[in-house]
PyMOL Python script that loads the backbone (N, CA, C, O; Angstrom):
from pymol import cmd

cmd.read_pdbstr("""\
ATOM      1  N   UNK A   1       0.826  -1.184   0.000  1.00  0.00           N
ATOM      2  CA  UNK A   1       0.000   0.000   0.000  1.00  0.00           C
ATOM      3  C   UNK A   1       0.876   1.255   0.000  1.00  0.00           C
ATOM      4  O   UNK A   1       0.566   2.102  -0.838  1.00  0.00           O
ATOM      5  N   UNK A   2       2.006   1.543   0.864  1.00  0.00           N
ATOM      6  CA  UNK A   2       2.777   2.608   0.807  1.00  0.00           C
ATOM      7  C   UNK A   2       3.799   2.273  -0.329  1.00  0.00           C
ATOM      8  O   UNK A   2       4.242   3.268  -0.903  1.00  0.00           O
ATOM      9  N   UNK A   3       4.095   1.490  -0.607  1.00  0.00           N
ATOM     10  CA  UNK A   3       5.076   1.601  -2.489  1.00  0.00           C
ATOM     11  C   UNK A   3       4.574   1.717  -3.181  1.00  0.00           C
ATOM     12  O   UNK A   3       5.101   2.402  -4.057  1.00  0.00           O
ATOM     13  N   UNK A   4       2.925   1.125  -3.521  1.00  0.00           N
ATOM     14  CA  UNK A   4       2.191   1.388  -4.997  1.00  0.00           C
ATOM     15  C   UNK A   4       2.095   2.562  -4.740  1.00  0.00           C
ATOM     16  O   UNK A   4       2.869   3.311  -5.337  1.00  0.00           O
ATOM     17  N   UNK A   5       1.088   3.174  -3.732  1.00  0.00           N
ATOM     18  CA  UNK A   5      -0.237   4.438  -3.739  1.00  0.00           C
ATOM     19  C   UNK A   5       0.091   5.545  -2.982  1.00  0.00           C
ATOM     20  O   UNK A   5      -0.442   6.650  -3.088  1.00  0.00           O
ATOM     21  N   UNK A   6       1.326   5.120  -1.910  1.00  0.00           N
ATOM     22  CA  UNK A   6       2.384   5.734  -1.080  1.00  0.00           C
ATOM     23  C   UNK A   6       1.017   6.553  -0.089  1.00  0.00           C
ATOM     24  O   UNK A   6       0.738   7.747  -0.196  1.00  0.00           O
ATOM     25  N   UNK A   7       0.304   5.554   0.857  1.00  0.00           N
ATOM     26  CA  UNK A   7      -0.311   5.749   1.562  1.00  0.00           C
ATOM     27  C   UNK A   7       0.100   5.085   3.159  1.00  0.00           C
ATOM     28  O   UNK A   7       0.021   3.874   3.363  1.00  0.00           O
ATOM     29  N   UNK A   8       0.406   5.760   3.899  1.00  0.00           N
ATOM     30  CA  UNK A   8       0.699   4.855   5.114  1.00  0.00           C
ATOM     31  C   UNK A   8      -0.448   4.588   5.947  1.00  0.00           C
ATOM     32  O   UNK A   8      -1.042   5.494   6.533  1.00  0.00           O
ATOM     33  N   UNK A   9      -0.918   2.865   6.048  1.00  0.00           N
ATOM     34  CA  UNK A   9      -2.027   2.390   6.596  1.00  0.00           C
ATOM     35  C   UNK A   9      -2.053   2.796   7.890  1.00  0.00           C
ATOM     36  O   UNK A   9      -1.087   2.612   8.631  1.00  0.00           O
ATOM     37  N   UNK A  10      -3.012   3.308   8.228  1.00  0.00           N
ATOM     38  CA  UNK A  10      -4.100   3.999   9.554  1.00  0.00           C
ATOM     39  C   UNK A  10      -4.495   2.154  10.503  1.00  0.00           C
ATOM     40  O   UNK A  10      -4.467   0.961  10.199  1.00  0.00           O
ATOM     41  N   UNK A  11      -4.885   3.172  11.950  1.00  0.00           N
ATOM     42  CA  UNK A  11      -5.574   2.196  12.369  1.00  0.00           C
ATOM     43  C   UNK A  11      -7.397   1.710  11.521  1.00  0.00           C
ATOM     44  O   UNK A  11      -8.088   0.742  11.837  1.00  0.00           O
ATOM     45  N   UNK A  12      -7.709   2.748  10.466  1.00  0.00           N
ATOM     46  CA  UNK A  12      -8.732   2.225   9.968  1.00  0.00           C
ATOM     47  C   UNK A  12      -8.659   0.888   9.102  1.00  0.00           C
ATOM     48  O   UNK A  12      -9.499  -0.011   9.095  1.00  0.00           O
ATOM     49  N   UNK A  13      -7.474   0.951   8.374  1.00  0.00           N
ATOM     50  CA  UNK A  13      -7.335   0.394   7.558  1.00  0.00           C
ATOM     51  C   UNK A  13      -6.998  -1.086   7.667  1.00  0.00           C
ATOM     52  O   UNK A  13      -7.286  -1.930   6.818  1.00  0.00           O
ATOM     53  N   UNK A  14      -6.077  -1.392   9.303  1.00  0.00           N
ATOM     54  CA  UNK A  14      -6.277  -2.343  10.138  1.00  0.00           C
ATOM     55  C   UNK A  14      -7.114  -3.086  10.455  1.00  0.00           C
ATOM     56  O   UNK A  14      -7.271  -4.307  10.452  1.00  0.00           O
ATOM     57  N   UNK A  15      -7.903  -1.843  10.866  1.00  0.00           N
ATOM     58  CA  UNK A  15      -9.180  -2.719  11.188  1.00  0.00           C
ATOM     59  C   UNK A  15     -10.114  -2.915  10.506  1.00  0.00           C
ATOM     60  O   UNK A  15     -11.137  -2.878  11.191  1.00  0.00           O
ATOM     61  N   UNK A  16     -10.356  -3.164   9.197  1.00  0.00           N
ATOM     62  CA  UNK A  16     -10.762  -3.147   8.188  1.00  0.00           C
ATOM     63  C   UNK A  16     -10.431  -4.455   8.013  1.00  0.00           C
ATOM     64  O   UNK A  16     -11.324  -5.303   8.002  1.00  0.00           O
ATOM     65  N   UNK A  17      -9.424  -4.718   7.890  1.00  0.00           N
ATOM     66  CA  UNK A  17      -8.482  -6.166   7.345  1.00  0.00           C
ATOM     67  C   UNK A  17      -8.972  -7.280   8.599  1.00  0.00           C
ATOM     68  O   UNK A  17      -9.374  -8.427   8.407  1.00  0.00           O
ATOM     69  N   UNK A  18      -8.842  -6.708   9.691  1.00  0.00           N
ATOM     70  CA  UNK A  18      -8.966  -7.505  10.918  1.00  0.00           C
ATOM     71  C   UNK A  18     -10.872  -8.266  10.954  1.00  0.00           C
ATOM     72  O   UNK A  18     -11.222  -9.376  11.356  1.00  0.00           O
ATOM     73  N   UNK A  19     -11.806  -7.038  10.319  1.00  0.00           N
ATOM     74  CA  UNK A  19     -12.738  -7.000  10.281  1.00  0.00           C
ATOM     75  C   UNK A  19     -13.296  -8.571   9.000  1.00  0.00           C
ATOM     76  O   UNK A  19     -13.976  -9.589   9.128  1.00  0.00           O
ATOM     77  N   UNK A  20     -12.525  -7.926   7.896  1.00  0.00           N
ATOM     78  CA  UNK A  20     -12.625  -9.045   6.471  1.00  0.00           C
ATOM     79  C   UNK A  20     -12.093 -10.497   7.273  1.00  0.00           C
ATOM     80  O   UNK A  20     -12.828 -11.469   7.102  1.00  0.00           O
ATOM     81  N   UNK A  21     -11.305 -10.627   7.826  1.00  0.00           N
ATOM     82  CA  UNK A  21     -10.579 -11.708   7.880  1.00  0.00           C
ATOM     83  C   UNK A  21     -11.359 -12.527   8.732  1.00  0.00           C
ATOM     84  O   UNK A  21     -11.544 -13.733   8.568  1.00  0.00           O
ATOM     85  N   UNK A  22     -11.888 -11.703   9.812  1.00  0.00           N
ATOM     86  CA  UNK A  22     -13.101 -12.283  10.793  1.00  0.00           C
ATOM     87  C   UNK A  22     -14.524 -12.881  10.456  1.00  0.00           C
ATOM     88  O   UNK A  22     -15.068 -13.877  10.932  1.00  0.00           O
ATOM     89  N   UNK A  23     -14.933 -12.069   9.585  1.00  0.00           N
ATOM     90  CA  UNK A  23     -15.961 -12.150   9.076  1.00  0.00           C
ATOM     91  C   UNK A  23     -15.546 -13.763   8.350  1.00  0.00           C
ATOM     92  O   UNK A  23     -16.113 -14.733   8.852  1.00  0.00           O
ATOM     93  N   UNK A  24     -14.853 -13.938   7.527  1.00  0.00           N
ATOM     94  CA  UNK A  24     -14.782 -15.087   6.831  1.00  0.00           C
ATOM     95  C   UNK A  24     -13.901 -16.222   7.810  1.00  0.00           C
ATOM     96  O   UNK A  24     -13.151 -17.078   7.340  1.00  0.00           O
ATOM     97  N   UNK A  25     -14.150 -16.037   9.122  1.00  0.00           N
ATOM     98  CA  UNK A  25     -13.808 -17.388  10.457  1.00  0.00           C
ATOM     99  C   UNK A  25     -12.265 -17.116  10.271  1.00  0.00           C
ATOM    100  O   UNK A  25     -11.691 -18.171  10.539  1.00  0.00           O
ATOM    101  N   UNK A  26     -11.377 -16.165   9.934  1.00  0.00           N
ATOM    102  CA  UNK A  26      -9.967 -16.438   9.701  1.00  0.00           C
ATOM    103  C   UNK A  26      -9.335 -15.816  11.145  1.00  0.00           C
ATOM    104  O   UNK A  26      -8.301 -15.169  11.314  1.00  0.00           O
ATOM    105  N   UNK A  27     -10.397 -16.277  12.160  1.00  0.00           N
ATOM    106  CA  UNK A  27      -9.642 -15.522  13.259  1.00  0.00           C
ATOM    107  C   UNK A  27      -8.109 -15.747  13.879  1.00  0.00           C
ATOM    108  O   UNK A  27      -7.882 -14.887  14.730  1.00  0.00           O
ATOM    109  N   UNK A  28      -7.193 -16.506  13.720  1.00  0.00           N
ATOM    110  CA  UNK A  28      -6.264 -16.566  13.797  1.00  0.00           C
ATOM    111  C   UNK A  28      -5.082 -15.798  13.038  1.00  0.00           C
ATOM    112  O   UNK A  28      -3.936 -15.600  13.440  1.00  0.00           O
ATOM    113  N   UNK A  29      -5.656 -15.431  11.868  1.00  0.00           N
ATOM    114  CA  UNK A  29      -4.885 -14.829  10.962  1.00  0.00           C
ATOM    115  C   UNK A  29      -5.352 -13.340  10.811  1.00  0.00           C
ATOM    116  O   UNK A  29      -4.819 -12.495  10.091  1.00  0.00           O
ATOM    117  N   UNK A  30      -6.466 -13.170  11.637  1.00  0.00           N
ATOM    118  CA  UNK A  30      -6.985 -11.876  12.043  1.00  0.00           C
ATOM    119  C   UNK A  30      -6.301 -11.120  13.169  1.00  0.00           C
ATOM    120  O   UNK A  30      -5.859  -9.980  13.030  1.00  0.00           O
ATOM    121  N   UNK A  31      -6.242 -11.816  14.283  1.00  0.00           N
ATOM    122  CA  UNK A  31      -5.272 -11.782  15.489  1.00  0.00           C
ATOM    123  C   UNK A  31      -3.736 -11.684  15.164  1.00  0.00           C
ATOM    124  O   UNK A  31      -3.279 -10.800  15.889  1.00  0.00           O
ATOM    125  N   UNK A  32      -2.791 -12.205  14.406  1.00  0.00           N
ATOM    126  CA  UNK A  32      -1.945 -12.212  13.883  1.00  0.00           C
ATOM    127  C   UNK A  32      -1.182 -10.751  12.688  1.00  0.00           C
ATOM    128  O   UNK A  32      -0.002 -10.506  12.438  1.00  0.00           O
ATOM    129  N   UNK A  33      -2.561 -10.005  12.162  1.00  0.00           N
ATOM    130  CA  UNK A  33      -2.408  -8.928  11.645  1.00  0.00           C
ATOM    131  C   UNK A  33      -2.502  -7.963  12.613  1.00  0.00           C
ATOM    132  O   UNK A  33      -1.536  -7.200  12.602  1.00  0.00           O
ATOM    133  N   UNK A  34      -3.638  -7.643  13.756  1.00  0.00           N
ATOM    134  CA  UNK A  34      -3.246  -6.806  14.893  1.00  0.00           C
ATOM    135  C   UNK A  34      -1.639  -7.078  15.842  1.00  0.00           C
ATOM    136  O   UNK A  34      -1.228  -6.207  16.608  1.00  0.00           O
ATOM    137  N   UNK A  35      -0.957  -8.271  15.645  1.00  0.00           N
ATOM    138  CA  UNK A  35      -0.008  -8.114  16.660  1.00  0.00           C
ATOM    139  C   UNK A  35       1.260  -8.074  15.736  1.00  0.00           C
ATOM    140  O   UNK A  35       2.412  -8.224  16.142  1.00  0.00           O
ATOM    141  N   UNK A  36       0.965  -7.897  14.711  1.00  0.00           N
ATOM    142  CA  UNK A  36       1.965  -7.590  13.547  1.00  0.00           C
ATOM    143  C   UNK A  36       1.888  -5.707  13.165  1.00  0.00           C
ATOM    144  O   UNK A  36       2.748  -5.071  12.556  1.00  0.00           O
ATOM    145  N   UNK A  37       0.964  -5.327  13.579  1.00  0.00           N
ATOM    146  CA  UNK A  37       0.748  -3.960  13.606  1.00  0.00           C
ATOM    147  C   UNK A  37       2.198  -3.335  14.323  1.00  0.00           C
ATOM    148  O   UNK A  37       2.849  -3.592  15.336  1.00  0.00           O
ATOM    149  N   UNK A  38       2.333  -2.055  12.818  1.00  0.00           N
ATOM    150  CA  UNK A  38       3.445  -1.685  13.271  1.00  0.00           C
ATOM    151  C   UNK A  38       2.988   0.387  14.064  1.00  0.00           C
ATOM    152  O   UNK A  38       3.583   1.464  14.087  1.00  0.00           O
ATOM    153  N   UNK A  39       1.879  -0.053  14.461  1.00  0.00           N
ATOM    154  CA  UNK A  39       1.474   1.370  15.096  1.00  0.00           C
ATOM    155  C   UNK A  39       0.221   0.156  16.155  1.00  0.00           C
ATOM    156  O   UNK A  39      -0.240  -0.942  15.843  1.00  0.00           O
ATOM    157  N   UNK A  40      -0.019   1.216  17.748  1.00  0.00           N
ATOM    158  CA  UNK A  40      -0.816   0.894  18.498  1.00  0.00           C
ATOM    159  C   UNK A  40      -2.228   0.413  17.864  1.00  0.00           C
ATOM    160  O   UNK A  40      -2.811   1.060  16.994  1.00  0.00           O
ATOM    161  N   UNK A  41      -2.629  -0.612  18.324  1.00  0.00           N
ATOM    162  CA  UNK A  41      -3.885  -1.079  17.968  1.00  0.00           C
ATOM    163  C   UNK A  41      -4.692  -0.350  18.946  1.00  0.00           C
ATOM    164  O   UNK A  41      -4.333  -0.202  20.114  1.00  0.00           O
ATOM    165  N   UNK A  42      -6.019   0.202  18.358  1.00  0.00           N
ATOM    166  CA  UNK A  42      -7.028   1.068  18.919  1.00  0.00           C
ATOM    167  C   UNK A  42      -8.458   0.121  19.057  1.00  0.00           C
ATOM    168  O   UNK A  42      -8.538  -1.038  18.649  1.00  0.00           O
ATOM    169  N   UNK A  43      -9.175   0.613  19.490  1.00  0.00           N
ATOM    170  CA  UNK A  43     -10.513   0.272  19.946  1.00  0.00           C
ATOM    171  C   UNK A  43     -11.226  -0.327  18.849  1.00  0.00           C
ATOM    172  O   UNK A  43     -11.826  -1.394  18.977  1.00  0.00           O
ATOM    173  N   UNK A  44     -11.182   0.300  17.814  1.00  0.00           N
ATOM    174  CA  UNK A  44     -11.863  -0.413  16.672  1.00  0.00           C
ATOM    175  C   UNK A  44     -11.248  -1.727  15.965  1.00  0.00           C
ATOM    176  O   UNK A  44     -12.038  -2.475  15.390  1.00  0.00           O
ATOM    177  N   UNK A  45      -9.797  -2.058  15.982  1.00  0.00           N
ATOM    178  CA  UNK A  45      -9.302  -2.557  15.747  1.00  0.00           C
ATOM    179  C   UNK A  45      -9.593  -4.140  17.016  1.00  0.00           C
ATOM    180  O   UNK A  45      -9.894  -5.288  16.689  1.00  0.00           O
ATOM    181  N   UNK A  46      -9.426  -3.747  18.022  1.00  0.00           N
ATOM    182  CA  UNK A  46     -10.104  -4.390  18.773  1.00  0.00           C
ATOM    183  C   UNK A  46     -11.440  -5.010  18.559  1.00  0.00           C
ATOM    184  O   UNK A  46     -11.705  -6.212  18.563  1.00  0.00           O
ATOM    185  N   UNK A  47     -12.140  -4.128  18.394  1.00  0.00           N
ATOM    186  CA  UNK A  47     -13.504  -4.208  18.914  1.00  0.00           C
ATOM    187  C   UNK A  47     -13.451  -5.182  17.273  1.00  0.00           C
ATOM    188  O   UNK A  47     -13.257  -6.339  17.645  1.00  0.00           O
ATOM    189  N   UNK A  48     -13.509  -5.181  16.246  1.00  0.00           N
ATOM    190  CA  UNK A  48     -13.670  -5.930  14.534  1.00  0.00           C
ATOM    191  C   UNK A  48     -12.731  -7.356  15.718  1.00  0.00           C
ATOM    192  O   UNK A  48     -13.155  -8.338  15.107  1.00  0.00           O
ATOM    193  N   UNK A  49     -12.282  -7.666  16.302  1.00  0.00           N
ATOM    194  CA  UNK A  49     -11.891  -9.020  16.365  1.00  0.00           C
ATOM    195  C   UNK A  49     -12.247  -9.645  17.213  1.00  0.00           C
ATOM    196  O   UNK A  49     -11.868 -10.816  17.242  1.00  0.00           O
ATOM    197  N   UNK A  50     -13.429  -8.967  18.633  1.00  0.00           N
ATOM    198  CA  UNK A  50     -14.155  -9.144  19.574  1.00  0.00           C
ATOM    199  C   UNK A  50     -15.365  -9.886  18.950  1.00  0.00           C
ATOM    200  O   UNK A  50     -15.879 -10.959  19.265  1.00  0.00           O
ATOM    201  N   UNK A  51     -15.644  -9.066  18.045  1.00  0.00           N
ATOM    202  CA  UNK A  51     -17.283  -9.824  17.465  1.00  0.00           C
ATOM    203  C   UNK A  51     -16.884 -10.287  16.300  1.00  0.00           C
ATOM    204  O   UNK A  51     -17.724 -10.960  15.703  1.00  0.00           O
ATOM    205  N   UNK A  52     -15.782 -10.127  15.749  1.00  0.00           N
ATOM    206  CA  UNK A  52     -15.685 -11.711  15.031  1.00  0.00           C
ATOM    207  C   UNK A  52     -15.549 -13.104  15.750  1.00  0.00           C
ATOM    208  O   UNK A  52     -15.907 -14.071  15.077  1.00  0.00           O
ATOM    209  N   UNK A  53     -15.072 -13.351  17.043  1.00  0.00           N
ATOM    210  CA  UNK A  53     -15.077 -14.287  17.893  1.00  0.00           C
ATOM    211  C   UNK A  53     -16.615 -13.828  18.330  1.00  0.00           C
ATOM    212  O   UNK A  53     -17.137 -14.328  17.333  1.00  0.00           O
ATOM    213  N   UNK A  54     -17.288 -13.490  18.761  1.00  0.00           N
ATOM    214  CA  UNK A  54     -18.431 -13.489  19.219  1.00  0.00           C
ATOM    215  C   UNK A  54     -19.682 -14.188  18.286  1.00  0.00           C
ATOM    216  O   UNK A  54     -20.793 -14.587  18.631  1.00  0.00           O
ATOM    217  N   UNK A  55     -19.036 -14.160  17.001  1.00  0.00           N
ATOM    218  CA  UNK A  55     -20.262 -14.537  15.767  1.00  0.00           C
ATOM    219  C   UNK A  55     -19.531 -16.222  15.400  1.00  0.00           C
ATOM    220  O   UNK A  55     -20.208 -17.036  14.773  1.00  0.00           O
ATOM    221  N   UNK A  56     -17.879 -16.626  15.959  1.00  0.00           N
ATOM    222  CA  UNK A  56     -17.373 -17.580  15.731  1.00  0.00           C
ATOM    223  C   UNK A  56     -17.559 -18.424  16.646  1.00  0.00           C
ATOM    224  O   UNK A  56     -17.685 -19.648  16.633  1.00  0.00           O
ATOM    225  N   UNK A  57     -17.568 -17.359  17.758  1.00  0.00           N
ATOM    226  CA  UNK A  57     -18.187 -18.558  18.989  1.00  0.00           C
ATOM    227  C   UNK A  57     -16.408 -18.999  19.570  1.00  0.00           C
ATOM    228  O   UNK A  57     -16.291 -19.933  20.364  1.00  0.00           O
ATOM    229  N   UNK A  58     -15.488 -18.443  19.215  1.00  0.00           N
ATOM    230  CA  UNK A  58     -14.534 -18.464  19.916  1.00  0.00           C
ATOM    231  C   UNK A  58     -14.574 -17.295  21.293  1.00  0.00           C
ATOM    232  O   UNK A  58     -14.790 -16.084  21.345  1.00  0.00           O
ATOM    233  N   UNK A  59     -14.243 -18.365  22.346  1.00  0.00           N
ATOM    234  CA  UNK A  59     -14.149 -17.462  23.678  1.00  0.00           C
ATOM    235  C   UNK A  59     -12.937 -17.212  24.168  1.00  0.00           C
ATOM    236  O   UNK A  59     -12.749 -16.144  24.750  1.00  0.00           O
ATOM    237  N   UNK A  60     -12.250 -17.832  24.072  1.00  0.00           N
ATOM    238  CA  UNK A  60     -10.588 -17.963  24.504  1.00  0.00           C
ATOM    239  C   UNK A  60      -9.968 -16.424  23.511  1.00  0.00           C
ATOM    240  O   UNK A  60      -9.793 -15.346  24.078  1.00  0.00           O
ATOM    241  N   UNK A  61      -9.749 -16.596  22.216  1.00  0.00           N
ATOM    242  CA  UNK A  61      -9.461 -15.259  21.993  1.00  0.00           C
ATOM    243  C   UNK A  61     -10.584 -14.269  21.845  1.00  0.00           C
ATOM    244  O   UNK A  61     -10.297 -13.286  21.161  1.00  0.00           O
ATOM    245  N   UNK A  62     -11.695 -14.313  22.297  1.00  0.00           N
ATOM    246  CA  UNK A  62     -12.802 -13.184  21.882  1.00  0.00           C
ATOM    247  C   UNK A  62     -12.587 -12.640  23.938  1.00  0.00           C
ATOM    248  O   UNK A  62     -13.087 -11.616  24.402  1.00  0.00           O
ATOM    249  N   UNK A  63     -11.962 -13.400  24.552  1.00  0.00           N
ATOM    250  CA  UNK A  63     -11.606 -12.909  25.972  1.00  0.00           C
ATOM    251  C   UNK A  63     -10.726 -12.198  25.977  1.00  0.00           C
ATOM    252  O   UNK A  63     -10.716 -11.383  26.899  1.00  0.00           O
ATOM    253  N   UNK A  64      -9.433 -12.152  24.842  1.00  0.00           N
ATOM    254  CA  UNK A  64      -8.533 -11.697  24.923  1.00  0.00           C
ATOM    255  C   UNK A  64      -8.619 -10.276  24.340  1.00  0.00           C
ATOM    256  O   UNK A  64      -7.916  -9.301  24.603  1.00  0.00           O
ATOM    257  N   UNK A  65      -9.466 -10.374  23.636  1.00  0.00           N
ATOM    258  CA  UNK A  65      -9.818  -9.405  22.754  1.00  0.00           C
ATOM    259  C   UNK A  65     -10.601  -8.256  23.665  1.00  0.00           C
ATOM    260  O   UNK A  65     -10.057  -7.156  23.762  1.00  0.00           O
ATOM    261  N   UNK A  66     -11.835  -8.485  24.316  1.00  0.00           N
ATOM    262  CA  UNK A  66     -11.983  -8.131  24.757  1.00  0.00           C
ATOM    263  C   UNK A  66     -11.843  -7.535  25.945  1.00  0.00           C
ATOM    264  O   UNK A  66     -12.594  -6.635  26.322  1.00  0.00           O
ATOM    265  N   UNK A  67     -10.199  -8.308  27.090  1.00  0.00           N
ATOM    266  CA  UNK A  67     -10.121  -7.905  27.787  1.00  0.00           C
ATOM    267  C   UNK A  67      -9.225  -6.261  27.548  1.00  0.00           C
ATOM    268  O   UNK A  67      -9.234  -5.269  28.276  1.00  0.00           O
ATOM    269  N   UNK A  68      -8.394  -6.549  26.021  1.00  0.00           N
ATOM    270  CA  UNK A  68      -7.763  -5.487  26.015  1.00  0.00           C
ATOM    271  C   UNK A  68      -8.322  -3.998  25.598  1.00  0.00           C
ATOM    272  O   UNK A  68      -7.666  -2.960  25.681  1.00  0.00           O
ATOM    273  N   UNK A  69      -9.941  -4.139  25.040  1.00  0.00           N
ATOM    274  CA  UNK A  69     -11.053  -3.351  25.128  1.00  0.00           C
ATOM    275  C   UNK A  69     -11.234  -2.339  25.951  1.00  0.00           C
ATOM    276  O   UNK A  69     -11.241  -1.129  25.725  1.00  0.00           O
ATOM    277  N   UNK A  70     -11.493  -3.397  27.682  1.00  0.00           N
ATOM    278  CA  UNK A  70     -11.486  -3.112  28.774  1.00  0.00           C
ATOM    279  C   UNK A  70     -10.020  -1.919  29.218  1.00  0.00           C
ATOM    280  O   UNK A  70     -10.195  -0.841  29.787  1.00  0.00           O
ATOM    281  N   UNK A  71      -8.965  -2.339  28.887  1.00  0.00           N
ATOM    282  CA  UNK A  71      -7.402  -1.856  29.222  1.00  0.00           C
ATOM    283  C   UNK A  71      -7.846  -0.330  28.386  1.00  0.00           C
ATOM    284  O   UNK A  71      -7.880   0.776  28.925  1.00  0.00           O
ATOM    285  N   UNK A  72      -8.134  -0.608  27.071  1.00  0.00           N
ATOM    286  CA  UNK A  72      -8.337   0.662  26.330  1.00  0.00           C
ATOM    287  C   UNK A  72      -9.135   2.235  27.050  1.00  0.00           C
ATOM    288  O   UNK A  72      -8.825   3.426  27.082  1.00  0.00           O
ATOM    289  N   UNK A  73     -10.241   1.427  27.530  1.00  0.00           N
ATOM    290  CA  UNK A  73     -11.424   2.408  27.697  1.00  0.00           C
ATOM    291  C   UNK A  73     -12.091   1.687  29.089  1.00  0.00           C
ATOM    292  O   UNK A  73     -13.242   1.251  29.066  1.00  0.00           O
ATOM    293  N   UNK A  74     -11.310   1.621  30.196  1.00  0.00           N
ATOM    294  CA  UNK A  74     -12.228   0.792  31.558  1.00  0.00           C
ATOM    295  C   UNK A  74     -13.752   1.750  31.922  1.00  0.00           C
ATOM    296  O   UNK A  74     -14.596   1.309  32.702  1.00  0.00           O
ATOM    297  N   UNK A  75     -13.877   2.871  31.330  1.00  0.00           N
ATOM    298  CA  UNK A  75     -14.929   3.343  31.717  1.00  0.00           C
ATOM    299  C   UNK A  75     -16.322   3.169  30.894  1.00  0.00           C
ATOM    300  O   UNK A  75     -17.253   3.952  31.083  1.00  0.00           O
ATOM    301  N   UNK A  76     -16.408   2.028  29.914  1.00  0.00           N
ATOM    302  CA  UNK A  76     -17.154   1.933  28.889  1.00  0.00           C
ATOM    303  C   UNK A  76     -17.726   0.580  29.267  1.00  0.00           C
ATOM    304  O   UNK A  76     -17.354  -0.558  28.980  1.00  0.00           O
ATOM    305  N   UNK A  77     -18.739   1.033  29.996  1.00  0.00           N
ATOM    306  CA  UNK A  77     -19.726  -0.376  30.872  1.00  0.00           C
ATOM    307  C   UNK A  77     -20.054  -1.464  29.660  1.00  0.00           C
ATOM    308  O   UNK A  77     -20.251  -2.643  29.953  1.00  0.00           O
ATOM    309  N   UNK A  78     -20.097  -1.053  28.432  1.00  0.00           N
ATOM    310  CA  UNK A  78     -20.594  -1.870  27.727  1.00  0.00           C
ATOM    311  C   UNK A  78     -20.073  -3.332  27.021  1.00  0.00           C
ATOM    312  O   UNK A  78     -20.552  -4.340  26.503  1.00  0.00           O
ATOM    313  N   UNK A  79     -18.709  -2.713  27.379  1.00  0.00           N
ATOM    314  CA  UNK A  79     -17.483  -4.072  26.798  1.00  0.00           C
ATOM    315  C   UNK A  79     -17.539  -4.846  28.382  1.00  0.00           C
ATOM    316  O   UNK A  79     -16.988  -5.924  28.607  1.00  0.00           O
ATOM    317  N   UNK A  80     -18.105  -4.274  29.121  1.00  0.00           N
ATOM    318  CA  UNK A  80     -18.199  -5.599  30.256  1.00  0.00           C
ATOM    319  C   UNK A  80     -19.681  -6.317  30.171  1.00  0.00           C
ATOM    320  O   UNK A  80     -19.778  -7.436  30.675  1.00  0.00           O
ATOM    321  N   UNK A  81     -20.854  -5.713  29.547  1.00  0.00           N
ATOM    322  CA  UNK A  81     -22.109  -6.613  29.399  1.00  0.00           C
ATOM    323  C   UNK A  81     -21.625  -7.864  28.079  1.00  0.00           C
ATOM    324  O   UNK A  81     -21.957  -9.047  28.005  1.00  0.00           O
ATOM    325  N   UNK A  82     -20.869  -7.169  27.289  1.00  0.00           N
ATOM    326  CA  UNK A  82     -20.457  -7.697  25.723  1.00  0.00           C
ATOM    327  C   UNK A  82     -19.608  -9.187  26.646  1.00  0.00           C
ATOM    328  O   UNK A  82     -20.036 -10.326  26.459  1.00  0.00           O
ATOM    329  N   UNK A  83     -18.667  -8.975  27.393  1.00  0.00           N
ATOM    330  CA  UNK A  83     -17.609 -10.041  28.234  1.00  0.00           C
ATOM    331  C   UNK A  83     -18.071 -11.403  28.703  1.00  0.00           C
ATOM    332  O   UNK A  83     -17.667 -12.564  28.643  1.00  0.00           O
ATOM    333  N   UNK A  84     -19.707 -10.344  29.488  1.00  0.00           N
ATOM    334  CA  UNK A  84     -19.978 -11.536  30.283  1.00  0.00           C
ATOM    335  C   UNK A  84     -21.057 -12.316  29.620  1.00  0.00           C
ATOM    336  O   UNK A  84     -21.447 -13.341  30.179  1.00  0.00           O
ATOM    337  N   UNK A  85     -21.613 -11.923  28.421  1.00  0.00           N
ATOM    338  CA  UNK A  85     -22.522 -12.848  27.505  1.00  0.00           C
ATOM    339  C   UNK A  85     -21.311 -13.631  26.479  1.00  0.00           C
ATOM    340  O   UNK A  85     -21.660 -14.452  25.630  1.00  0.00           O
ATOM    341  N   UNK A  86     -20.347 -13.378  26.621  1.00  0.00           N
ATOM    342  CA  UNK A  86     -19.824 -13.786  25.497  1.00  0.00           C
ATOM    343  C   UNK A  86     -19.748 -15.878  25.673  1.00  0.00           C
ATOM    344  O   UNK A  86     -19.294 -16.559  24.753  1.00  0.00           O
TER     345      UNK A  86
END
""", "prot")
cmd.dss("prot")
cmd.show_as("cartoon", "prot")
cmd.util.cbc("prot")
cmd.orient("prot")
């Protein structure tokens, strides 16, 4: 993306990828592009790999995911209703 179009990828663009990859069950290789991130992973970036485990029915990383949600933003009651249904 930055040699063809010489755009340097955003956390949108992350999570975008994180989002596609989830959606089609590739959660391992979804997880693997956030910790390959060469800038801080943000909330959205998070949050696209929370409810891709949530729709996969993975809990083990949709915990992980979500606990770092929690680390992001502890004042956002809602990633703890999202935690404990998960």
């Amino acid at each position: 993306m930055t040699s063809k179009f010489n755009v340097l990828p955003k956390c949108k663009h992350y999570s975008c990828m994180v989002d596609l990859l989830g959606r089609a069950g590739l959660l391992n290789e979804s997880e693997e592009v956030i910790n390959n991130m060469p800038i801080k992973p943000d909330d959205s970036v998070w949050g696209a790999l929370f409810f891709a485990c949530r729709i996969h029915k993975n809990i083990e990383m949709g915990e992980r995911a979500g606990f770092k949600l929690v680390e992001l933003d502890p004042s956002d009651g809602g990633i703890y209703v999202l935690l404990a249904s998960m």
